[in-house]
BATORTOR-594444 format. One record per residue (C-alpha): x, y, z negated; chain. Coordinates in nm, 4 decimals. Each point is the difference from the previous one (the first is absolute). Example, Ala and Ser with C-alpha at 12.3 -4.5 7.8 and 13.67 -1.06 7.14 Angstrom:
BEGIN
         x         y         z  mol
    1.2300   -0.4500   -0.7800    A
    0.1370    0.3440    0.0660    A
END
This chain:
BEGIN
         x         y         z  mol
    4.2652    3.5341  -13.1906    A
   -0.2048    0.2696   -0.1572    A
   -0.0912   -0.2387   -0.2773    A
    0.3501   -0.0147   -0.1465    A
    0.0251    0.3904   -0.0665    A
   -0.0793    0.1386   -0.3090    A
   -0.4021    0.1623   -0.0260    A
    0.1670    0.3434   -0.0454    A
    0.2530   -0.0724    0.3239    A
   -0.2763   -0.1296    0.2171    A
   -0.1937    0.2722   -0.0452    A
    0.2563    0.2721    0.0870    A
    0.0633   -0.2898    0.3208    A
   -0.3502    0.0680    0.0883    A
    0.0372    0.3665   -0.0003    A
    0.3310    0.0067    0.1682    A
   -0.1586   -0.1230    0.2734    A
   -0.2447    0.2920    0.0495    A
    0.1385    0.2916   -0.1342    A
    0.3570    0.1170    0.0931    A
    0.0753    0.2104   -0.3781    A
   -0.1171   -0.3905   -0.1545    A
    0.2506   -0.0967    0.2142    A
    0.2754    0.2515   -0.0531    A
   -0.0137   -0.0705   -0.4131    A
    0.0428   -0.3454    0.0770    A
    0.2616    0.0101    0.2099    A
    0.2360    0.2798   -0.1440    A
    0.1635   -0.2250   -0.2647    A
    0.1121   -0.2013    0.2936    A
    0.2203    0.2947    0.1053    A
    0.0768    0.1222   -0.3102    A
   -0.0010   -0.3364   -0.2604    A
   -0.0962    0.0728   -0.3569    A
   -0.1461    0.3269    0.1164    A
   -0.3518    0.1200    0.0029    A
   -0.1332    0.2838    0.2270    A
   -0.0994    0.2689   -0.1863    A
   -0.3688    0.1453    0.1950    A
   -0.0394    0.3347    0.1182    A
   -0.2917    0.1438    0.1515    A
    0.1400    0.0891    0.3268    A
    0.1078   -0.3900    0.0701    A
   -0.3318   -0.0743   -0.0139    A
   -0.0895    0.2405    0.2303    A
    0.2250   -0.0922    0.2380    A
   -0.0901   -0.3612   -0.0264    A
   -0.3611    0.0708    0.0654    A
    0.0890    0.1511    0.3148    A
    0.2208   -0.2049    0.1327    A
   -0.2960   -0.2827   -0.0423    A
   -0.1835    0.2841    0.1754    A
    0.2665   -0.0267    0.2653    A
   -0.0611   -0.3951    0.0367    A
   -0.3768    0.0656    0.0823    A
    0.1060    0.2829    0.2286    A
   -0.1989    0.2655   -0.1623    A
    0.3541    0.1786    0.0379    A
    0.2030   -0.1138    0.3146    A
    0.2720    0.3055   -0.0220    A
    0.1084    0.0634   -0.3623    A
    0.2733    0.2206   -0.1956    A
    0.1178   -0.0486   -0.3116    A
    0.1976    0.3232   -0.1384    A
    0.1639   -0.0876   -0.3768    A
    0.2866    0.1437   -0.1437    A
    0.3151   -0.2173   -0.0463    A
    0.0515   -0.3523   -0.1967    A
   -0.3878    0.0022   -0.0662    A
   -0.0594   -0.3853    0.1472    A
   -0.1339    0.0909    0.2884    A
    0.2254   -0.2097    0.2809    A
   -0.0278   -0.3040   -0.2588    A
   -0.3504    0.0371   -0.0112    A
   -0.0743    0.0497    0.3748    A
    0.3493   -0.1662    0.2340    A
    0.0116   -0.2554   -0.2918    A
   -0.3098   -0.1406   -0.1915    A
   -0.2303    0.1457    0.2694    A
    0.0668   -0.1984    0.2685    A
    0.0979   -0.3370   -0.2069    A
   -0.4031    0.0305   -0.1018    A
   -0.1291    0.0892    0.3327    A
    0.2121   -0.3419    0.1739    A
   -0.1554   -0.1522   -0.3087    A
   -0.3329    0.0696    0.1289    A
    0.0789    0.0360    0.3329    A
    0.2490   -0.2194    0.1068    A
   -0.0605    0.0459    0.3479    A
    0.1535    0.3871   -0.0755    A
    0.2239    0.1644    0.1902    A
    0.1850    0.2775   -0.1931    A
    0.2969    0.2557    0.1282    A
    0.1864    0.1676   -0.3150    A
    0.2299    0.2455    0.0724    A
    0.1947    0.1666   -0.2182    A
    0.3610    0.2423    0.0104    A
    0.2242   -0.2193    0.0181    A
    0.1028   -0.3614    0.0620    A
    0.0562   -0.0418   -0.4069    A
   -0.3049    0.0683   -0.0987    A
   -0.1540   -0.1183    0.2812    A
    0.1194   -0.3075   -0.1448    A
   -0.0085    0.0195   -0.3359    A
   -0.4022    0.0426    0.0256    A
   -0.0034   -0.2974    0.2065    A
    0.1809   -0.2589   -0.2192    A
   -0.1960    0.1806   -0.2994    A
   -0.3144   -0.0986    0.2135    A
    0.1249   -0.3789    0.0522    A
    0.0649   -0.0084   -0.3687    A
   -0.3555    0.0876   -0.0893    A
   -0.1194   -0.2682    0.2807    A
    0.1953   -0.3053   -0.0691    A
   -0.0527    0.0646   -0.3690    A
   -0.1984   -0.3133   -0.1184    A
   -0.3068    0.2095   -0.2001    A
   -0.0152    0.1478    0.3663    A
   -0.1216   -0.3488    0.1532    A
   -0.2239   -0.0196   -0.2760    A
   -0.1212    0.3370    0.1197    A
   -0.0118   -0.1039    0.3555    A
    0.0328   -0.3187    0.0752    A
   -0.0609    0.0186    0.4145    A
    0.2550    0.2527    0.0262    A
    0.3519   -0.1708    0.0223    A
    0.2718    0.1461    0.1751    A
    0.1916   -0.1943    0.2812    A
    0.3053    0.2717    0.0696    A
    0.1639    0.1669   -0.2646    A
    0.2827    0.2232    0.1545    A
    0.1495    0.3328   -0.1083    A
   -0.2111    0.2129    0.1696    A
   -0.2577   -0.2763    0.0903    A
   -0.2503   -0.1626   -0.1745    A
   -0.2673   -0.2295    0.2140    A
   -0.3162   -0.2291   -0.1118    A
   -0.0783   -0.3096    0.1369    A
   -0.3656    0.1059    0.1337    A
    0.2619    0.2722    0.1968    A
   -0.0292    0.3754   -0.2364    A
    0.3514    0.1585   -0.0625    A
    0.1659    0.2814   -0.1471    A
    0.2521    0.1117    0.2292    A
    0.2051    0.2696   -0.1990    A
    0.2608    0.2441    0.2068    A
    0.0903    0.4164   -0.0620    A
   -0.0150    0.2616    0.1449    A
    0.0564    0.0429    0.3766    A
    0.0593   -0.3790    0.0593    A
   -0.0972   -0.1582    0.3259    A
   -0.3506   -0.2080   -0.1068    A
   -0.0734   -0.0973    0.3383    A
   -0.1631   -0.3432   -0.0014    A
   -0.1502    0.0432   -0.3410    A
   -0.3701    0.1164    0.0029    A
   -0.1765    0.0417   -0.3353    A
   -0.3563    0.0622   -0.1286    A
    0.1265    0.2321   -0.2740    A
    0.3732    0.1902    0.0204    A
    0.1059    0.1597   -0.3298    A
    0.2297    0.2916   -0.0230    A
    0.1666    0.0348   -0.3193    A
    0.2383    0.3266   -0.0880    A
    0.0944    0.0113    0.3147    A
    0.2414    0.2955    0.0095    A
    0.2775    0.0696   -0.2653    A
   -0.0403    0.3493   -0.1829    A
    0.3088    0.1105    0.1425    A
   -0.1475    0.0029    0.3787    A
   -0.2735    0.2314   -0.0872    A
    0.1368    0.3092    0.0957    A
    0.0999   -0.1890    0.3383    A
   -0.2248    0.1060    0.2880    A
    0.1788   -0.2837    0.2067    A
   -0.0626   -0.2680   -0.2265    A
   -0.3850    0.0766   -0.0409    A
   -0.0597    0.0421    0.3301    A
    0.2071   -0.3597    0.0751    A
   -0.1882   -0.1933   -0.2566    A
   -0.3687    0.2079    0.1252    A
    0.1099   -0.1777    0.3584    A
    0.0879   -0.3449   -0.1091    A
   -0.3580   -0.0244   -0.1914    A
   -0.1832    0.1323    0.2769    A
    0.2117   -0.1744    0.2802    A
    0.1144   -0.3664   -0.1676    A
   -0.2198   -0.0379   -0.3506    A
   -0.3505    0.1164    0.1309    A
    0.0371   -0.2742    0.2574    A
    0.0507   -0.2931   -0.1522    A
   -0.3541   -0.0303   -0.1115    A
   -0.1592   -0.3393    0.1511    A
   -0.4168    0.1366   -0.0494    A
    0.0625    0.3792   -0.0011    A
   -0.4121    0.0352   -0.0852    A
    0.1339   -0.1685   -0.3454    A
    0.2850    0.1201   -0.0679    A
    0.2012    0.1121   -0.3278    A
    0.2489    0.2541   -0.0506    A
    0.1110    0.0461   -0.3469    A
    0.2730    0.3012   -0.0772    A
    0.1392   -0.0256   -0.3805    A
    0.2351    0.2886   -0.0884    A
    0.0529    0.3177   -0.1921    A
   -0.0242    0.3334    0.2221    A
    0.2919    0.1418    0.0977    A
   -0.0256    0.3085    0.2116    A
   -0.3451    0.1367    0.1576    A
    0.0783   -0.1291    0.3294    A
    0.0551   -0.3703   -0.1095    A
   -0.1245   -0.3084    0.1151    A
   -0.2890    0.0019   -0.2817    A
   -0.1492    0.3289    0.1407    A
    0.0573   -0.0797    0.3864    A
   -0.1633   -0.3337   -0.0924    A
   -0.2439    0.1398   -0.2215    A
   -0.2370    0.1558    0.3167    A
   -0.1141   -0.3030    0.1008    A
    0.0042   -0.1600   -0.3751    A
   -0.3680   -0.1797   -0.1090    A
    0.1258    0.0557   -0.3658    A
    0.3115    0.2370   -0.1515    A
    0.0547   -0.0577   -0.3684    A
    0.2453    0.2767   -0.1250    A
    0.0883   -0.0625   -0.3852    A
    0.2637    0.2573   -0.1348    A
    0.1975   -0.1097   -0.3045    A
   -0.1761    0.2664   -0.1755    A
   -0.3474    0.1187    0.0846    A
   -0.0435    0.3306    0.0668    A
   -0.4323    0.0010    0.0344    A
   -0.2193   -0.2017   -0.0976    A
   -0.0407   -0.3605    0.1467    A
   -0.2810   -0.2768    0.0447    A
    0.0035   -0.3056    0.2092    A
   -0.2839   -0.2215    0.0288    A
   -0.0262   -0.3096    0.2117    A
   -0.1905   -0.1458    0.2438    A
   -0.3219   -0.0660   -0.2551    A
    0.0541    0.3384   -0.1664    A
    0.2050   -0.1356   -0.3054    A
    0.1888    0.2692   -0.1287    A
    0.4172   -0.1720    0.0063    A
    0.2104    0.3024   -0.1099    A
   -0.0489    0.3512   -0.1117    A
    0.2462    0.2128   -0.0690    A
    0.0343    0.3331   -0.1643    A
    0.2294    0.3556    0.0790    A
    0.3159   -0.1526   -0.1374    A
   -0.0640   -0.4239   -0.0503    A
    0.3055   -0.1745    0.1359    A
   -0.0847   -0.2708    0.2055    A
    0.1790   -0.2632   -0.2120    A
   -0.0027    0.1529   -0.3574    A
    0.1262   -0.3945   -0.1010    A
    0.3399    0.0771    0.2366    A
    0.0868    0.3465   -0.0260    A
   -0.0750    0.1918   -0.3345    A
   -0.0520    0.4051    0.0448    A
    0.3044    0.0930   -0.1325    A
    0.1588   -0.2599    0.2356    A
   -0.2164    0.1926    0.2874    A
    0.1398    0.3375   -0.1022    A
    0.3824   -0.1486   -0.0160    A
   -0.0478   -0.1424    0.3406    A
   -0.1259    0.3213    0.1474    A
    0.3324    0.1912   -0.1483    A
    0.2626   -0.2345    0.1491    A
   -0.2053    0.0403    0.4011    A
   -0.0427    0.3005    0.1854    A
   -0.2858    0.0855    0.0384    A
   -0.0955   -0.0653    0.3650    A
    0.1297   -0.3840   -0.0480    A
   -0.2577   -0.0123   -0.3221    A
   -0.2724    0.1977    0.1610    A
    0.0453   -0.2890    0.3299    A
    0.0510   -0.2893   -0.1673    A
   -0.1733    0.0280   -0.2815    A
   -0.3032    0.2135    0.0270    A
   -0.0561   -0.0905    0.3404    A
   -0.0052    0.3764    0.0651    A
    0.3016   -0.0266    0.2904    A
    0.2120    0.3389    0.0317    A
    0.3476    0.0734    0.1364    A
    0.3407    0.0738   -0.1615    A
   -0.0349    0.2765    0.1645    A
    0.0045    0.3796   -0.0913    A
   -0.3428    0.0390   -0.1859    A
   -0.0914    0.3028    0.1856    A
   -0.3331   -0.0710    0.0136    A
   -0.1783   -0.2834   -0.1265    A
   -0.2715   -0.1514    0.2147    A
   -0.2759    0.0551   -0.2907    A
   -0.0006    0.3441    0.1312    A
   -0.1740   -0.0670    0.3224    A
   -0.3968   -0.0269    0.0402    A
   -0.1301   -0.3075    0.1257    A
   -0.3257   -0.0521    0.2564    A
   -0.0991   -0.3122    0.1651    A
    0.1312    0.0508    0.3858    A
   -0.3411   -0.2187    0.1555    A
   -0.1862    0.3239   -0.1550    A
    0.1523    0.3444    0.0381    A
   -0.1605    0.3321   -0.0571    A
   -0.1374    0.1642    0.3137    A
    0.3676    0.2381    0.0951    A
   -0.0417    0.3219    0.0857    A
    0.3118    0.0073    0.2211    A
    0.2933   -0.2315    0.0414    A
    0.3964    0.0197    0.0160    A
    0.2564   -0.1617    0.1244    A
    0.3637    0.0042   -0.1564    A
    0.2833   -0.1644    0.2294    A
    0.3860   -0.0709   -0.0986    A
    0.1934   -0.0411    0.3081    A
    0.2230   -0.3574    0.0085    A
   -0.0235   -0.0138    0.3958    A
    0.2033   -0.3298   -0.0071    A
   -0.0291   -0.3886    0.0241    A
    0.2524   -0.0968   -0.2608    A
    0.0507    0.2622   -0.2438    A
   -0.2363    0.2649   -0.1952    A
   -0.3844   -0.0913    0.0464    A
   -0.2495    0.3115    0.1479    A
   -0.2728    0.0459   -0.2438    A
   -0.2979    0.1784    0.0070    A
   -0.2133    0.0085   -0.2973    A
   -0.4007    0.0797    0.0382    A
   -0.1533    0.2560   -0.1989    A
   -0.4106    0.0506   -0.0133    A
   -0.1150    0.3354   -0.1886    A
   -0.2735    0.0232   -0.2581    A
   -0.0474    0.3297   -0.1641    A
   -0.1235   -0.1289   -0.3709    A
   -0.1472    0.1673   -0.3451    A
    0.2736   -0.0084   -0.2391    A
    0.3107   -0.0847    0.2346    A
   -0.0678    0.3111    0.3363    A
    0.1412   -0.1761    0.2886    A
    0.1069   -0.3740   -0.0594    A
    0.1397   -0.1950    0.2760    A
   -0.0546   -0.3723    0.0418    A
    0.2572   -0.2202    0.1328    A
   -0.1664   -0.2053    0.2501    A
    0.2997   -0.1757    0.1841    A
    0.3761   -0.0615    0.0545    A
    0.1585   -0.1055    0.3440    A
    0.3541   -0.1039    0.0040    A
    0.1151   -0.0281    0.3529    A
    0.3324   -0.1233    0.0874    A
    0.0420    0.1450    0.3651    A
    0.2062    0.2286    0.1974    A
   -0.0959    0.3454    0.0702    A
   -0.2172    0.0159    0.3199    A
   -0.2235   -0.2512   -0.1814    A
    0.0146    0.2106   -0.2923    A
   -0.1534    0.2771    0.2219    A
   -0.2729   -0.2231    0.1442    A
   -0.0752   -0.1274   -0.3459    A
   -0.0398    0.3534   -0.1428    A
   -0.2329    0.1010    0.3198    A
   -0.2248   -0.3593   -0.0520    A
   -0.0826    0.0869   -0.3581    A
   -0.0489    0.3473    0.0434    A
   -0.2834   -0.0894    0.2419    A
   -0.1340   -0.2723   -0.2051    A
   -0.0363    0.2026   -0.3047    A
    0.0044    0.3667    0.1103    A
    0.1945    0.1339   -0.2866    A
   -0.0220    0.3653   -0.0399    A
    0.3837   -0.0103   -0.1299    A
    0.2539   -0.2175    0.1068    A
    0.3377    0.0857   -0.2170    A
    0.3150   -0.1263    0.1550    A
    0.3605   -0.0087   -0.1004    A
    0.1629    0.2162    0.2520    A
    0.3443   -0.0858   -0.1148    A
    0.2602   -0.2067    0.2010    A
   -0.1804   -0.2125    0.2104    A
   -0.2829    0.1903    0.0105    A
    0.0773    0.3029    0.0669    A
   -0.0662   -0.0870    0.3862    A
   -0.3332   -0.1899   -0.0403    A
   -0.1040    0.3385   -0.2032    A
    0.0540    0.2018    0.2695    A
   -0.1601   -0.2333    0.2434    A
   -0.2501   -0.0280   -0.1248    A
   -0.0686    0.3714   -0.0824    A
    0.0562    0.0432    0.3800    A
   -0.2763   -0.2679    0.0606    A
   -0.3016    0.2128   -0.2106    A
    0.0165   -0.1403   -0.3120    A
   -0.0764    0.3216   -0.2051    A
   -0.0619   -0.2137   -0.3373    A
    0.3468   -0.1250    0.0165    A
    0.2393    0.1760   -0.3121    A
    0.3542   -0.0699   -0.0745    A
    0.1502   -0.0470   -0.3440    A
    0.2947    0.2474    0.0780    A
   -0.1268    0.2517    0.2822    A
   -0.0611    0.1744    0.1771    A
   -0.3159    0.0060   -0.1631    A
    0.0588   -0.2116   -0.3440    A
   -0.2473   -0.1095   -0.1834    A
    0.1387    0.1735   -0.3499    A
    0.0569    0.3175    0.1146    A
   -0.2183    0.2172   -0.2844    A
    0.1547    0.1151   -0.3326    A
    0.3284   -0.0943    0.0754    A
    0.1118    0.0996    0.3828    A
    0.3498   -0.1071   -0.0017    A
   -0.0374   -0.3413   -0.1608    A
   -0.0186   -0.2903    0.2307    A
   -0.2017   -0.2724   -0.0974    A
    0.3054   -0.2594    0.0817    A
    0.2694    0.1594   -0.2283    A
   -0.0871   -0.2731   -0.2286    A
   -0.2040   -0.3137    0.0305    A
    0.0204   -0.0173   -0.3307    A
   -0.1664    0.3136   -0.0738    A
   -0.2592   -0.0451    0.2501    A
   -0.1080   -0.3293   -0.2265    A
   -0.0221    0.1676   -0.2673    A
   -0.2030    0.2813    0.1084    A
   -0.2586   -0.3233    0.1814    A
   -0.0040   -0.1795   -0.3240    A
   -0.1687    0.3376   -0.1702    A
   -0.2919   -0.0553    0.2516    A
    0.0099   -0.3866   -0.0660    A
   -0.0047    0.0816   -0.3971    A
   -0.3114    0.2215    0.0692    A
   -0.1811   -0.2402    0.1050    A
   -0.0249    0.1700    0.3564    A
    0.1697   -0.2726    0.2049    A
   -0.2367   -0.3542   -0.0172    A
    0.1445   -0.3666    0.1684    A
   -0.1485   -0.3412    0.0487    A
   -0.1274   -0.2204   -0.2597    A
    0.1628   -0.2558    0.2628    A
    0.1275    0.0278    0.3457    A
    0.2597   -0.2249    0.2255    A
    0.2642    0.2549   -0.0455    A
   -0.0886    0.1579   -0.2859    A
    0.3147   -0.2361   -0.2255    A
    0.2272    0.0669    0.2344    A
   -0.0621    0.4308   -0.0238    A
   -0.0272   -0.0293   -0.3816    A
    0.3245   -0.1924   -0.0827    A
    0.1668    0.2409    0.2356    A
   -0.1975    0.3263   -0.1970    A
    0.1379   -0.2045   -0.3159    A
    0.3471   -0.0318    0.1146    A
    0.0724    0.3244    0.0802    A
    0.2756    0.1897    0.0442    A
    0.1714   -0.3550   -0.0961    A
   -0.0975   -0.1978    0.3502    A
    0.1790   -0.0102    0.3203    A
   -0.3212    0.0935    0.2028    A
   -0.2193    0.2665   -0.0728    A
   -0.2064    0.0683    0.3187    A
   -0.3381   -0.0351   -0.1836    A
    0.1025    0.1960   -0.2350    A
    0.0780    0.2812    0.2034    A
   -0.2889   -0.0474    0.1946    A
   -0.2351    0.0521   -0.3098    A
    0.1979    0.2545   -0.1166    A
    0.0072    0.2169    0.3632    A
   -0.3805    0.0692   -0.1480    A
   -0.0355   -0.0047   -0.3633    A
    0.2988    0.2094   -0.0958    A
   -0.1822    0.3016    0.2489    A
   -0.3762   -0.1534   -0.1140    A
   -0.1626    0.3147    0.0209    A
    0.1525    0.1582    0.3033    A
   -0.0494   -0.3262    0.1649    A
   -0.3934    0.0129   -0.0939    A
    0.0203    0.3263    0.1271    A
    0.1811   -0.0283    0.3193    A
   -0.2243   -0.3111    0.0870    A
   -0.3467    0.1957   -0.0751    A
    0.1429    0.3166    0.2249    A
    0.1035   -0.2470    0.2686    A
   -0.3817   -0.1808   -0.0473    A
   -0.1385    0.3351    0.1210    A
    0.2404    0.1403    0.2015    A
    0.0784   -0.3823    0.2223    A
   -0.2894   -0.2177   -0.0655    A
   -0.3472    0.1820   -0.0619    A
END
């Protein structure tokens, strides 16, 4: 067979066969007839580690891009038509939005696979079922394509792919990120027939900072984040240490596709959350731009200064169904060129009714002996204030009285005449570099987005929990270090 190509064709046919991008040039005037790709660095790059993916040097792999940039054609489509080439014993999942595109990436797929050059390419891999959403080979590999939140029961895979899984639209939906976070965890994560080699590939632009890409991304072996326009410099080498793509303040990724006038017109016509997200990969909210999360300090959790004292900051819910109780965890470092800086060192959410709320405020006072616990006396907890009070706990302060926190320089102001106010006045702590987060934590998305959001969100409790502290930082400090000596020394 191979003696009837051209020399030129059998030679790309030889490297088809072993390296995916080979594969991809081949292959794209299939798809698109009379067309030839035009190559970029970055689909290079991506090729290389997807082959990196088939040796499972990477078993859990992201893929952020900004839109129309081929990267579902060259992952859902020519992908996994190359690995059942060489594998036809694969079993792929692909998984995409919706049931359109769920198919449309499957009959491109077929296309590419029943093309004749494609037997030449592979001539052990022939398929036996072609369906809609199924293709199957005759030594028994398939890719079975569905969307989102479809029942996949009695389909197991050795690689799932998720591609653009959630419409821009549902970003600002706490619902429909927490529904699709289930579904992966409880459905797509078990469908894998040798979990000890398994592949989970996620292909989509970011959309908020508590998406799918960043809950995934904690247990990622590899993240590659490519913003339309690069903001610092860029090198990516691969697995010999050949450099593949560098890229300089201000290189667009395709410079062959979009022009940087067409950048700068694209960028007018967006707001400017939607083109920081989905573009530059740098995922913010719509909402009020208070305080952009550049502002905080950043420290690696797994190593935290030694604290000189610790506080505890709790907004009151006190029920099962409605408003969360949050405390937020604050460790104090007193550092040259900030004074007193507090490190945030943890955020509980607790959905539960108020005697729990009680004995959950009593079980992390003992664990972590904070020398000020804040709590929002208002409503609800009014009556666990006082309780408590009656119970010893001398380090306990309310945010209203009878002993508020903000109570110097301005006696007759009350901290909760304006939530809004109270923001600001944290975000002046935050700007100087006096408040430090998490490089990374398992609830550190979830507090940020919220931080983002604000005042436009439905559910503020973290916020007001942070705030309880930083808009009072320095009476806090000191009411925790005259507590430390009166209470705990």
């Amino acid at each position: 067979m191979a003696e009837s190509l051209k020399p030129d064709l059998q030679d790309l046919v030889q490297l088809a066969r072993a390296d995916l991008w080979c594969f991809v040039e081949l292959f794209f005037p299939v798809l698109h007839p009379n067309q030839k790709i035009v190559p970029a660095d970055y689909l290079v790059l991506l090729a290389e580690a997807l082959m990196a993916v088939e040796g499972r040097i990477y078993q859990r792999v992201i893929f952020n891009l900004p839109p129309r940039h081929m990267k579902s054609l060259l992952v859902s489509v020519f992908y996994t038509a190359w690995r059942l080439g060489r594998e036809p014993t694969a079993k792929f999942i692909c998984i995409s939005y919706g049931d359109d595109l769920a198919h449309e990436h499957s009959a491109l797929t077929r296309k590419v696979m029943q093309h004749p050059l494609y037997q030449k390419v592979f001539p052990g891999t022939v398929l036996e079922k072609v369906a809609v959403d199924h293709l199957r080979t005759m030594e028994g590999g398939q890719r079975y394509a569905t969307s989102v939140g479809s029942d996949i029961t009695g389909f197991g895979a050795d690689e799932i792919i998720i591609d653009d899984p959630m419409q821009p639209h549902e970003a600002g939906s706490e619902r429909k990120k927490e529904e699709l976070r289930q579904w992966v965890g409880s459905s797509v994560e078990t469908r894998f027939d040798d979990p000890r080699r398994a592949v989970l590939l996620l292909v989509m632009h970011r959309l908020a900072p508590d998406d799918l890409s960043a809950t995934l991304e904690r247990s990622a072996d590899l993240t590659l984040r490519l913003a339309l326009v690069c903001e610092a410099g860029e090198e990516f080498e691969n697995g010999d240490g050949n450099l593949i793509m560098s890229r300089d303040p201000g290189d667009i990724l395709n410079p062959a596709q979009m022009s940087a006038g067409e950048v700068e017109k694209l960028k007018a016509t967006l707001p400017s959350y939607v083109f920081a997200s989905q573009y530059q990969q740098q995922p913010t909210t719509s909402g009020s731009g208070m305080l952009p999360l550049g502002y905080f300090a950043r420290y690696d959790l797994a190593a935290p200064p030694k604290f000189e004292l610790t506080i505890h900051s709790w907004d009151i819910g006190a029920t099962i169904n409605g408003n969360a109780t949050v405390c937020t965890k604050w460790g104090l470092v007193k550092e040259e060129g900030y004074g007193d800086r507090v490190y945030l060192t943890n955020v509980l959410r607790l959905q539960m009714q108020l005697p729990a709320v009680r004995d959950a405020i009593k079980l992390h006072d003992k664990r972590d002996r904070p020398a000020l616990i804040i709590l929002d006396e208002r409503g609800v907890g009014l009556g666990l204030y006082q309780e408590l009070k009656r119970e010893g706990f001398r380090h306990i302060t309310g945010v209203t009285g009878p002993e508020p926190l903000e109570r110097e320089g301005r006696p007759r102001h009350h901290p909760n005449s304006s939530k809004i106010e109270r923001f600001g006045r944290a975000a002046w702590a935050i700007e100087k570099g006096r408040v430090v987060i998490p490089s990374w934590a398992p609830w550190l998305e979830a507090f940020l987005y919220e931080v983002a959001s604000f005042p436009n969100i439905t559910d503020k409790d973290q916020v007001d929990s942070m705030t309880q502290l930083l808009a009072y930082l320095d009476t806090g400090v000191r009411r925790a270090r005259q507590n430390k000596e009166r209470f705990m020394m």
